[in-house]
C-alpha positions as CSV (number, residue, x, y, z in Angstrom):
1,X,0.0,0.0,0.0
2,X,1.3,3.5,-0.8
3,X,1.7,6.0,1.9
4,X,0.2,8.8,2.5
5,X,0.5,12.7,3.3
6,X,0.1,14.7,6.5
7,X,-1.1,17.7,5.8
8,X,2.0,19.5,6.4
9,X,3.2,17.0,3.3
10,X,0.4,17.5,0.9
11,X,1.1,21.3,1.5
12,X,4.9,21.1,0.6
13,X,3.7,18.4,-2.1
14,X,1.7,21.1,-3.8
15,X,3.9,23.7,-3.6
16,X,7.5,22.5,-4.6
17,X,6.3,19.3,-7.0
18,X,3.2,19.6,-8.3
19,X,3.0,22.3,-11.8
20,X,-0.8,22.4,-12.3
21,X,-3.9,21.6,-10.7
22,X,-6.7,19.6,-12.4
23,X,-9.6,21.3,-11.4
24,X,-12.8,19.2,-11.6
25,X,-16.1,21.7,-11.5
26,X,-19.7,20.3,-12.1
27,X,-21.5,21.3,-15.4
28,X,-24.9,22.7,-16.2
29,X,-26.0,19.3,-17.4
30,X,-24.3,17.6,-14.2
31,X,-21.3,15.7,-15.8
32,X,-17.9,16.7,-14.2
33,X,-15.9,19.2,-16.2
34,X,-12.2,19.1,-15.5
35,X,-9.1,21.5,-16.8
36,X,-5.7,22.1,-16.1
37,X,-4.9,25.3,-14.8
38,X,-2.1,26.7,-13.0
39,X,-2.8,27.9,-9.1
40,X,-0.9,29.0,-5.8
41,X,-1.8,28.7,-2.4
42,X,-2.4,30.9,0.5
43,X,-2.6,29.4,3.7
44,X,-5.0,26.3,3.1
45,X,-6.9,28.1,0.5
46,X,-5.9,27.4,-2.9
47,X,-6.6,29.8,-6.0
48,X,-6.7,29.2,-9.7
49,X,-6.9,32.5,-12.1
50,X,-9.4,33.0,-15.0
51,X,-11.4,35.2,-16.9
52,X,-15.1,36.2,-16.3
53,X,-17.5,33.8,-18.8
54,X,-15.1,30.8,-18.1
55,X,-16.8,27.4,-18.3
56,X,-15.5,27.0,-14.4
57,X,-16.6,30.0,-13.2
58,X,-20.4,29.4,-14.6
59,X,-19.7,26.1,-13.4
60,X,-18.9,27.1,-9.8
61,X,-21.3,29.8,-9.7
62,X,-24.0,27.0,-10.0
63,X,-22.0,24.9,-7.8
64,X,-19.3,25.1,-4.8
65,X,-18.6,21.6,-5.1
66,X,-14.7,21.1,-6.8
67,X,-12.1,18.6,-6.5
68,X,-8.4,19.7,-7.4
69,X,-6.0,16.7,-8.6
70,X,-2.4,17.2,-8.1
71,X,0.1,14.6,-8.7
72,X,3.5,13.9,-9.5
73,X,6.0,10.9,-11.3
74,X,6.7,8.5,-13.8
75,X,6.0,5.5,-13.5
76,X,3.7,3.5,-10.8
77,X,6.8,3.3,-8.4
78,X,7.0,6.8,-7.7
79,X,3.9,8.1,-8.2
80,X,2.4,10.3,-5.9
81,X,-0.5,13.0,-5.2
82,X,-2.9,14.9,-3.4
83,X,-6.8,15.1,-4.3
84,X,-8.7,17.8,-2.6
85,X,-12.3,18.1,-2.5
86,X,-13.6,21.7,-1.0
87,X,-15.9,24.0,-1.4
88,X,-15.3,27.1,-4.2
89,X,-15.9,30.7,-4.2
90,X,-15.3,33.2,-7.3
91,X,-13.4,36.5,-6.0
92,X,-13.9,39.1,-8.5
93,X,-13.7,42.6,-6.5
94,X,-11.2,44.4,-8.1
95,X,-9.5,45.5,-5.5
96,X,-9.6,41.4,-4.1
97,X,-7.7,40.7,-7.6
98,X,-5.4,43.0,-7.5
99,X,-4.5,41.6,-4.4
100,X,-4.2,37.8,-5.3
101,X,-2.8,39.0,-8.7
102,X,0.2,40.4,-6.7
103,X,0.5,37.3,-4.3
104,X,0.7,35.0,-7.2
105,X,3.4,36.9,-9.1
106,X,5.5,37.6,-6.0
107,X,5.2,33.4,-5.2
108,X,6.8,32.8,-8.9
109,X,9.6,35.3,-7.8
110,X,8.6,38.5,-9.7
111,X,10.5,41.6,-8.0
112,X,8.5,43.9,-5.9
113,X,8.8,47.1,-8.8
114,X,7.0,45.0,-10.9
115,X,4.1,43.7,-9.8
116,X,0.9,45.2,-11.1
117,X,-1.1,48.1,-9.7
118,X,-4.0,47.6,-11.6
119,X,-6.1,44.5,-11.8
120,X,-6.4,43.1,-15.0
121,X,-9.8,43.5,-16.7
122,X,-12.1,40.8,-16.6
123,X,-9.9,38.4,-14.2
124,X,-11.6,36.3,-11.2
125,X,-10.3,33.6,-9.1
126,X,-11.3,30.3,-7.9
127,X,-11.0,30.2,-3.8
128,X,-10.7,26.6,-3.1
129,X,-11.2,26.2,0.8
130,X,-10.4,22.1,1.3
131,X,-12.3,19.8,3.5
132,X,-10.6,16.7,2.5
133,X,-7.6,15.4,2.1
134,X,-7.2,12.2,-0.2
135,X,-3.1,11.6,-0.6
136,X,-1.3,8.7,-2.1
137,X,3.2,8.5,-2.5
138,X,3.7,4.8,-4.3
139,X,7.4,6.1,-3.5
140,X,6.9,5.2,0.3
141,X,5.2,2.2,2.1
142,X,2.6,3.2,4.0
């Protein structure tokens, strides 16, 4: 059997191996609707960008109910990953995405002088707040 994360693990997981998230919304018609996106976390709330009129956004506004897929490795010996299921939110205040505009570009190492002062037009997030943790690392017995 694999091991699995504490959640001190899943959060260094995310942030130093895993490159996108697959987020999984529900659709209009109710089949699941999953993209890959890129994303960055704050605390225990994670955040994928997009633009207003998204299929994700009109997805979540229906629904708050996502999963977010991230995993990492090659082959089924070192495979591992984190699959959070939480509850979504769409920040669109301008002022709210300036803010998490600035927070992503400082986490990817962009210098202070040059982050923006204006949010871009027409960009929302995705505010993933998790309530489960489902983890797997084939690279480790469990």
């Amino acid at each position: 059997m694999p091991a699995t994360f504490t959640k001190e693990e899943a959060h260094a997981f995310v942030d130093n191996e895993a490159r996108w998230i697959y987020l999984t919304t529900i659709g209009k018609g109710g089949y699941p609707h999953t993209v890959p996106i890129g994303f960055f976390r704050i605390g225990d709330d994670l955040y994928a960008g997009g633009h207003l009129g998204t299929q994700r956004l009109a997805n979540v506004g229906r629904n708050t109910k996502v999963s977010a897929l991230f995993e990492a490795g090659s082959s089924m010996q070192d495979i591992k990953g984190v699959l959070v299921q939480g509850d979504a939110s769409i920040v669109s205040e301008p002022a709210e995405v300036l803010k998490l505009m600035r927070a992503s570009m400082a986490k990817r190492g962009v210098p202070e002088e040059q982050l923006p002062t204006e949010p871009r037009p027409n960009v929302a997030y995705i505010k993933i707040t998790p309530r489960k943790y489902i983890s797997w690392d084939y690279s480790r017995e469990g």
